[in-house]
C-alpha positions in Angstrom: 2.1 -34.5 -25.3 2.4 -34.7 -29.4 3.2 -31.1 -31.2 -0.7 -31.2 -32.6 -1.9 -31.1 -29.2 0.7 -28.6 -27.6 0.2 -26.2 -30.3 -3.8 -26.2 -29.6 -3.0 -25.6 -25.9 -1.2 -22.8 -27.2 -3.5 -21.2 -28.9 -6.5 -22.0 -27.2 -4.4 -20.0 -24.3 -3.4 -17.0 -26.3 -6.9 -16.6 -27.5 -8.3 -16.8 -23.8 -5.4 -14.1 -23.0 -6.6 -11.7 -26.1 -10.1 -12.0 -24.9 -9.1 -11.5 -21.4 -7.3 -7.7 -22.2 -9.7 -7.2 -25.1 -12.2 -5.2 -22.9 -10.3 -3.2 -21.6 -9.2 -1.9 -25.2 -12.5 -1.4 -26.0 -13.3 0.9 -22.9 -10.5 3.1 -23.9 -11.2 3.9 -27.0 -14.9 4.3 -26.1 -14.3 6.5 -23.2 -14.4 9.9 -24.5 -18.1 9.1 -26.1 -18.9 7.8 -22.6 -18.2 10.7 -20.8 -19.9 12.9 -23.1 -22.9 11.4 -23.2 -23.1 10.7 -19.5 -21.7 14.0 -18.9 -19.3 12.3 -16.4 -16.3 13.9 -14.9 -12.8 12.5 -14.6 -12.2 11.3 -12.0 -15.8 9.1 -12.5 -14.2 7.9 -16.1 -10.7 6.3 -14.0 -13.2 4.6 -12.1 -14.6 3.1 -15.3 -11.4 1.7 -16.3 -9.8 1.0 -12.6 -12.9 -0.9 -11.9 -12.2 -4.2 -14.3 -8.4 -3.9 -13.3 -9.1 -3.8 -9.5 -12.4 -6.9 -10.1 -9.4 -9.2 -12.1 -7.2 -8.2 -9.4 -9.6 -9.9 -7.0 -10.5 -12.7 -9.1 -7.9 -14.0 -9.9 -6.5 -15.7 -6.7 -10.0 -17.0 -6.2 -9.7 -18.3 -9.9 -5.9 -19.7 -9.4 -7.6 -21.5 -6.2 -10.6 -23.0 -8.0 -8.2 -23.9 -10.3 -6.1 -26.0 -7.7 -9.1 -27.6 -6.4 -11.4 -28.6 -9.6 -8.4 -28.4 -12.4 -7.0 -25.5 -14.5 -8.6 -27.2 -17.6 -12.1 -27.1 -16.4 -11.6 -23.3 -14.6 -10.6 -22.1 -18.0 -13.1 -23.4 -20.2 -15.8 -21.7 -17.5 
């Protein structure tokens, strides 16, 4: 593979990892406007940011298999 095309790997895969975590950033900072608004108690606002952890937790063998079995390439660009 030629240095164009490793450094386009590169950062086609750090852009799909800053995407990936960016979510989560935004539910953070959002969460104290969420809770007031839906007058929501704590322990309902660690749901809201356990529950993405705990789906990607889930996913991602089922990804890393699909992967295996059509082709990393193709999996990521889904």
């Amino acid at each position: 593979m030629d240095r164009g095309k490793q450094r386009r790997v590169l950062v086609a895969t750090m852009l799909g990892v800053f995407v990936s975590g960016w979510p989560a950033v935004i539910l953070v900072a959002a969460l104290p406007e969420i809770g007031d608004n839906l007058d929501a108690s704590t322990s309902t606002l660690s749901w809201v940011l356990s529950l993405p952890m705990l789906v990607g937790a889930v996913m991602l063998p089922t990804f890393g298999r699909l992967g295996d079995l059509k082709g990393q390439r193709r999996v990521f660009l889904i």
